[in-house]
N, C-alpha and C positions, 0 to 999 in steps of 0.2 A: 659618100660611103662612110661608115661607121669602122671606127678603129677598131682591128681586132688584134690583138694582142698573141704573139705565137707560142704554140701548144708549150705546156713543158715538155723540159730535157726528160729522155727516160733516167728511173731511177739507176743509179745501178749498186749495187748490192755489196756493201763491207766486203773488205778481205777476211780470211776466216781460218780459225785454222783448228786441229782435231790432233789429241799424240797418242799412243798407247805403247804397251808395251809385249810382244811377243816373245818365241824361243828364238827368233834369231833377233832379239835385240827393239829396237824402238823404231816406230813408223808414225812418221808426220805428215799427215792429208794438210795443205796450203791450196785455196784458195783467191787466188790475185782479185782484183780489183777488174779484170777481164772476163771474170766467170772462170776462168784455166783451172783444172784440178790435177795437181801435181803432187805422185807421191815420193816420200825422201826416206830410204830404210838400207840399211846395210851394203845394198847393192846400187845404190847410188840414186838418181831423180828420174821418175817416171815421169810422165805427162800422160792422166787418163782419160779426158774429157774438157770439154768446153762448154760453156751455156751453163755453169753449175753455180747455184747462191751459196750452197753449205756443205759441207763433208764430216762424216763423223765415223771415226774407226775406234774397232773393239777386239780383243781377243776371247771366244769362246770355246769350248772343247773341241770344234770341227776347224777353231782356226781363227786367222782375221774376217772380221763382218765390218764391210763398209755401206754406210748409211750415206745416200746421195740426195741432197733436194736439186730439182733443177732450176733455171728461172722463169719456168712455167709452172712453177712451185709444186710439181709430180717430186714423190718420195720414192726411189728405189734402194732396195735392198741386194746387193752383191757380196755370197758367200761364198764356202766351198760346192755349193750344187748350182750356181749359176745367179740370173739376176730377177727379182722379185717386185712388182712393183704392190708398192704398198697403201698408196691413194693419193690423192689432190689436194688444193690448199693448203701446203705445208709453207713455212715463211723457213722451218729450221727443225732440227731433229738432233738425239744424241742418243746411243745406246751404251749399254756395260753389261757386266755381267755379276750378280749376284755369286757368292762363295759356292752355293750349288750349284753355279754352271746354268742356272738361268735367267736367260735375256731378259730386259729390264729398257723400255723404249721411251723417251723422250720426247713429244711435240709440239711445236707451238705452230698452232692453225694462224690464218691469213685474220682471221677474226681476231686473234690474241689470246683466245683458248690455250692454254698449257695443260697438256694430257700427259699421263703416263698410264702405257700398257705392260701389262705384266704378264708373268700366268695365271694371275685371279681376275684379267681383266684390263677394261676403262677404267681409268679413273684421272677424272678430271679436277686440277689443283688449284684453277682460276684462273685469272686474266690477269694479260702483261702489258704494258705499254713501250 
């Protein structure tokens, strides 16, 4: 029989981490080394999910907007009207907010593609390695 050499280890995905700042003060999205997403803000450390590659928290008029990629690389969106998904092959994501209060999205696709959506749109800024 012919050597077969054993699969690789799965990858597993940088810790990570996301800060912003609200009216009650500063919130920090950490990410372990586990996938764990754990938030840290005035009220002490949540724990909100597992399986997650990246987290990326904003404050916008209606509030904090947390950006989730998972490690099925699915992007959801959790605001104040609930949870939004917002499509596939995501490796990572980041949102802000523009002076006029609007959102302003961040992606970098599984391909390397770096997009940012706005309110004019795609627009795609290149490839990342």
């Amino acid at each position: 029989q012919a050597y077969m050499p054993p699969p690789p280890a799965p990858q597993v995905p940088p810790p990570f981490v996301s800060v912003a700042f609200g009216s009650a003060g500063e919130v920090l999205e950490l990410v372990n080394s586990n996938g764990v997403l754990t938030q840290f803000d005035a009220f002490g450390a949540h724990v909100l999910s597992g399986g997650v590659r990246s987290a990326s928290v904003a404050f916008g008029p209606a509030g904090e907007v947390l950006d989730v990629v998972f490690q099925n690389n699915q992007l959801f969106q959790f605001d104040s009207s609930g949870a939004h998904v917002l499509g596939g092959g995501v490796l990572s994501a980041g949102a802000a907010f523009t002076s006029s209060n609007q959102e302003v999205l961040d992606i970098i696709f599984q391909d390397g593609t770096l997009s940012q959506f706005d309110a004019a749109g795609r627009h795609d800024l290149g490839k990342v390695s």
